[in-house]
N, C-alpha and C positions, 0 to 999 in steps of 0.2 A: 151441294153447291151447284150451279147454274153458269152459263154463258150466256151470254147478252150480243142478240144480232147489233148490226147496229140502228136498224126500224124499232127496236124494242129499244135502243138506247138512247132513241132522241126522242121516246115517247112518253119517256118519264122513269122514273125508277121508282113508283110506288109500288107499284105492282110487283117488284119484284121485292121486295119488304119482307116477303113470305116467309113465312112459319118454316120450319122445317129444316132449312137448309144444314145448318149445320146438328140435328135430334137436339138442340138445345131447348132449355124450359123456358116458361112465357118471356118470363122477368129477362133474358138472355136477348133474345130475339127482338127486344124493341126499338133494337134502331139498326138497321144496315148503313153499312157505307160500301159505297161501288169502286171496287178498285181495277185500274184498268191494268195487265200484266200480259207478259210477252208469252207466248204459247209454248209448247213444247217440254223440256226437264225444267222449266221457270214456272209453265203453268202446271206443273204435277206438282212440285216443289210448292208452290204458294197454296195449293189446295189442298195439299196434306199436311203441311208443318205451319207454314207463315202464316196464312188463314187462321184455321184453330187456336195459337199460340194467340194472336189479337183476339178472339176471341174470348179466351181462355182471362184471357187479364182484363178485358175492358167491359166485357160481357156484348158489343157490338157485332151482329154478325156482320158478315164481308160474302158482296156478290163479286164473281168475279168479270172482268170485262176483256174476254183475251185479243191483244191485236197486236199492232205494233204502232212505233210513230205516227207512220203516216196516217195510217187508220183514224186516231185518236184525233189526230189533227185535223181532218177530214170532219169528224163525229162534231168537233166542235166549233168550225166554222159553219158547219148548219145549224148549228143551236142557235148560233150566234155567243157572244159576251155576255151576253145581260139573264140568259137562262142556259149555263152550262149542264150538259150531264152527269159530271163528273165534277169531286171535288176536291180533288188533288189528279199527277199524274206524274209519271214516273216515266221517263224517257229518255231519249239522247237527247244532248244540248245542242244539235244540228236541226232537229223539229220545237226545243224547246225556247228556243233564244228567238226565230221566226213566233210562234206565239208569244211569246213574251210581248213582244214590239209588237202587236196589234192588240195589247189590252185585255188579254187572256186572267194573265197571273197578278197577283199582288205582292208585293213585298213583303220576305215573310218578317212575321210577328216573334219575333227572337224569344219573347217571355214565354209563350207557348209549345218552343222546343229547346228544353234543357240542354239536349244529344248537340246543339250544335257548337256549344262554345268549347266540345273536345274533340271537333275535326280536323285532320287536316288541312293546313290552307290549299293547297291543290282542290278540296271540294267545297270552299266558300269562294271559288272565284269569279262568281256571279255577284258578285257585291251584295250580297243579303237576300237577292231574288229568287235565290233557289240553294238547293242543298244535295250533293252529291252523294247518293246511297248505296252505288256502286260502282266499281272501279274495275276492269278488268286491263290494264298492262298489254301492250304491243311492243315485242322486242320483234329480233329477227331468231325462227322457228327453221331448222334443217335435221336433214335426214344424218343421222351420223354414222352409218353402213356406206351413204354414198358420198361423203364429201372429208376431202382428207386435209385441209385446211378450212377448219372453222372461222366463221365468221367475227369478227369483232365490233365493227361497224357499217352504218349505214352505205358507205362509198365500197364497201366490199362489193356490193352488187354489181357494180360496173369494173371493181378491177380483179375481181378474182375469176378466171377463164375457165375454172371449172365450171362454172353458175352459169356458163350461155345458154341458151335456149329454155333452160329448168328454173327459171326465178316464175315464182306465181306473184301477182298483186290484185288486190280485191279492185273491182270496176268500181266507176264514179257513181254510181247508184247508190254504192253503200257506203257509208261515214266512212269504212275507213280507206278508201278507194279518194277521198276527197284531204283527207288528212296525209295521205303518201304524197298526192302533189303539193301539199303546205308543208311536208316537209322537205320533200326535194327542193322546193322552193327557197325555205330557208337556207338546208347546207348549200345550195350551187349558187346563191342568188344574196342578194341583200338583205332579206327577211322573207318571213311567209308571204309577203305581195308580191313579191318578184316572180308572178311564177311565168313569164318568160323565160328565166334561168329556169323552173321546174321542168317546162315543158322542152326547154332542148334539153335537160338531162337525161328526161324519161326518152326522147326520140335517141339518145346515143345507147340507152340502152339496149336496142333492137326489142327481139321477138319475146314476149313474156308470156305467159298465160293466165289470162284474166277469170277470175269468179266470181260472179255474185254474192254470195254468201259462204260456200264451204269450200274451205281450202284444205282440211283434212284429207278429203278421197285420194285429190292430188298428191299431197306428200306420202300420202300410204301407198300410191302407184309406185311412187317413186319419177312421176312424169315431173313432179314438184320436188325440187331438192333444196328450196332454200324461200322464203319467203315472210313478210311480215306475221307473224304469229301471235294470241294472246296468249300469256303465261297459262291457263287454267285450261286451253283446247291442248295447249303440249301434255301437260300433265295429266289430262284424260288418255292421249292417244298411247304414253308410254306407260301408263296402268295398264293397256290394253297388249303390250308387249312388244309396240313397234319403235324402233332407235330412234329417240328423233332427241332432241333437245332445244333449250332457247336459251338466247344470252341476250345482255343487255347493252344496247348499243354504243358506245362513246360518244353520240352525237346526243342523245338521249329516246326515249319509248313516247309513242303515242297511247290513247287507249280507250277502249269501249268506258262509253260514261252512260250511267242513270240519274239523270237530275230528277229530283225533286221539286215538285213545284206548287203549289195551293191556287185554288181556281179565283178571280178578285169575288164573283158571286158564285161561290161556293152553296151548293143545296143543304152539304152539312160540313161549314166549315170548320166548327169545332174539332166534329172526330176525325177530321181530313189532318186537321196538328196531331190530335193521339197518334194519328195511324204513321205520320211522317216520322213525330220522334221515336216511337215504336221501332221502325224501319232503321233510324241512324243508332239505335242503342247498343252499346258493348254487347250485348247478347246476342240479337240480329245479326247485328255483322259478324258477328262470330259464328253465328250456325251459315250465312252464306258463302263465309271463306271455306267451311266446313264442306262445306255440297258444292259450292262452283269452282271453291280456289283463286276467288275474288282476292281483291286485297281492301281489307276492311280501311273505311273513310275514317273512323272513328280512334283517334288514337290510342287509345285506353287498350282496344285489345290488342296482346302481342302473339305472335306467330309461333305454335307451339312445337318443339324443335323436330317433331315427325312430321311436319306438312313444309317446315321450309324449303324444301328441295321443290316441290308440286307452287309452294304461294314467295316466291324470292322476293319481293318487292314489297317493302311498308319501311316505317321507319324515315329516317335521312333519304332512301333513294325515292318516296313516294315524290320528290323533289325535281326527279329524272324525267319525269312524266312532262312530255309540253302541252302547252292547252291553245288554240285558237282561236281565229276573230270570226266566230261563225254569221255574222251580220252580212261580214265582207263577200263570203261565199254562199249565202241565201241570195243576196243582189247580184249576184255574178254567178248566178249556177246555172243557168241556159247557156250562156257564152263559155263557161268554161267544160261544160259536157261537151261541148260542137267541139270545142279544141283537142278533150281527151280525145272522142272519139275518131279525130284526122291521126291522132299522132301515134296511138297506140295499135301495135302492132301483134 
C-alpha cells in the first residue's frame, strides 16, 4: 500500500490504480478506491487490518491518503466540487459540516448503506448527510496517585482547590479545544451561544495548561492532574501502568467524531457506499472498539464484559454524549480564537 502527496492527489488517482499494492490477483485489483485516513496507529491499523479486510470481501483494493481534516479539506477545495479526489471522507464534523455547506457532499443514498438504519441516533445527527463511524467519548481523565477527591462533574474544575494550576485543556485549534468553550458555555450560560458566559468562566478559571494535541505526557508528568479526556487514551495510558482514570460527567461527555461523508461527484461513488457500510458494520466497529476502545456507532454490537472497564460508554449513555452547532463556530472561528487567546491564561 502507498501514500498519496497531495500534488499526486489532485492529479488524479489513476495512476495509483496500480497492480500490486495489496500481492492481490488480476481480477482483485481492478478497481481501487482512495481512502483518506488519519496517520499514525489509524494509519497502521487501516493498512494492516481495515484495508485488507475490504479487500478481502469486495475484492477492491484501497490506496491509502493519510492526512487529517484540514488537509483533505484543503485537497479539495483545489480540486474544486465538480472533480473531487476523493470519494468519500472520514473526518470530524468541525471540517465536515464547513464542506458540507459549500457543496462538497450529497445526501447519503440510505438503500446503499444497510449499517445505518442500526446506528445510534447520536451518529445520524446529521440528518441523513453523513454517518458517524467513529465515536471516541470525552469525559473528565485524572491522575488517581495525585488527586484525593475525584471528580464528578464538569464545575469541579473550578471548585475543587486541589485542580489549581494542574487542569490541562486542549487549545482552540483543536475540536476539542472548541467544544470545552460550547460546553462551558452551555453549563455557565444559556446554551452553547452564550459563550460570554463560557469565556468568563474559563477567565475565573485562571492558569491552565493548554495542548495541542497530547494531553497524555501531561498527565503522566503529573504537571496535568485532571483534564478533559477520551475514554480509549485513558485506557491506553492505564494498560501502560500509570493511575489515572475517567468518569463521566453529570453535565454530560463531549467527543472525538468521524463522520462519514460521500463526495456529490464522487470518482467512484459506488465503492465509496461499499466502503462507508463496510466501515458502519457490526464487524468493523467491533474490531475498532477492539484496537481503539472507540465506542461503536452501530447498535448491534455489545461491549464484551473484559473491555468494559477500557470502552464504558454505548448503550443508553451513548445519549450523554452532546453534539454542536458547528456552522455556528466555522462563522465565528476568527473572532472566537482572538477571544480564547485574550482570555486564556
Amino acid at each position: 500500500m502507498m501514500d498519496l502527496t497531495r500534488r499526486q492527489t489532485l492529479a488524479g488517482m489513476g495512476a495509483f490504480a496500480a497492480a500490486g499494492l495489496f500481492g492481490l490477483p488480476a481480477r482483485a485489483q481492478a478497481k481501487t478506491l482512495v481512502v483518506p485516513t488519519l496517520g499514525g496507529v489509524w494509519e497502521q491499523y487501516w493498512r494492516s487490518t481495515v484495508g485488507p479486510a475490504f479487500t478481502k470481501q469486495t475484492g477492491v483494493a484501497v490506496t491509502l491518503d493519510v492526512g487529517n481534516g484540514r488537509v483533505w479539506g484543503a485537497n479539495l477545495r483545489a480540486a474544486g466540487a465538480a472533480k473531487p479526489p476523493y470519494s468519500m471522507v472520514m473526518t470530524n464534523e468541525v471540517f465536515a459540516s464547513g464542506l458540507r455547506k459549500e457543496g462538497f457532499f450529497e445526501k447519503l443514498d440510505l438503500t446503499k448503506l444497510p449499517n445505518y438504519a442500526d446506528l445510534y441516533p447520536l451518529a445520524k445527527k446529521t440528518d441523513g448527510w453523513g454517518a458517524i463511524g467513529a465515536v471516541s467519548p470525552i469525559g473528565i481523565g485524572y491522575r488517581t496517585d495525585l488527586v484525593k477527591t475525584k471528580p464528578k462533574s464538569w464545575k469541579d474544575l473550578w471548585n475543587n482547590p486541589e485542580f489549581k494550576g494542574k487542569i490541562g485543556l486542549y487549545n482552540f485549534a483543536n475540536s476539542a479545544g472548541k467544544m470545552e468553550l460550547l460546553l462551558f458555555s452551555k453549563i455557565f450560560g444559556k446554551d452553547q451561544y452564550d459563550v460570554d458566559a463560557g469565556f468568563a468562566a474559563l477567565q475565573k478559571l485562571g492558569s491552565v495548561i493548554q495542548v495541542d494535541f497530547n494531553m497524555s505526557t501531561g498527565l503522566a508528568s503529573g504537571e496535568i492532574v485532571v483534564a478533559p479526556f477520551d475514554f480509549g487514551e485513558i485506557a491506553r495510558l492505564r494498560r501502560q501502568g500509570l493511575p489515572v482514570d475517567c468518569i463521566i460527567p453529570e453535565e454530560g461527555m463531549f467527543m472525538f467524531d468521524q463522520t462519514i461523508n460521500i463526495l456529490a461527484n464522487a470518482p467512484e461513488k459506488e465503492l465509496a457506499y461499499q466502503y462507508a457500510n463496510f466501515l458502519l458494520s457490526p464487524e468493523v466497529q467491533g474490531m475498532m472498539m477492539k484496537e481503539f476502545f472507540i465506542s461503536p456507532t452501530n447498535s448491534k454490537v455489545i461491549v464484551p464484559a473484559d473491555l468494559k472497564v477500557d470502552v464504558p460508554v454505548s448503550g443508553a449513555d451513548m445519549d450523554k454524549i452532546l453534539t454542536w452547532d458547528w456552522n455556528f463556530v466555522n462563522e465565528k472561528q476568527g473572532e472566537l480564537a482572538e477571544r480564547w487567546a485574550k482570555t486564556i491564561k
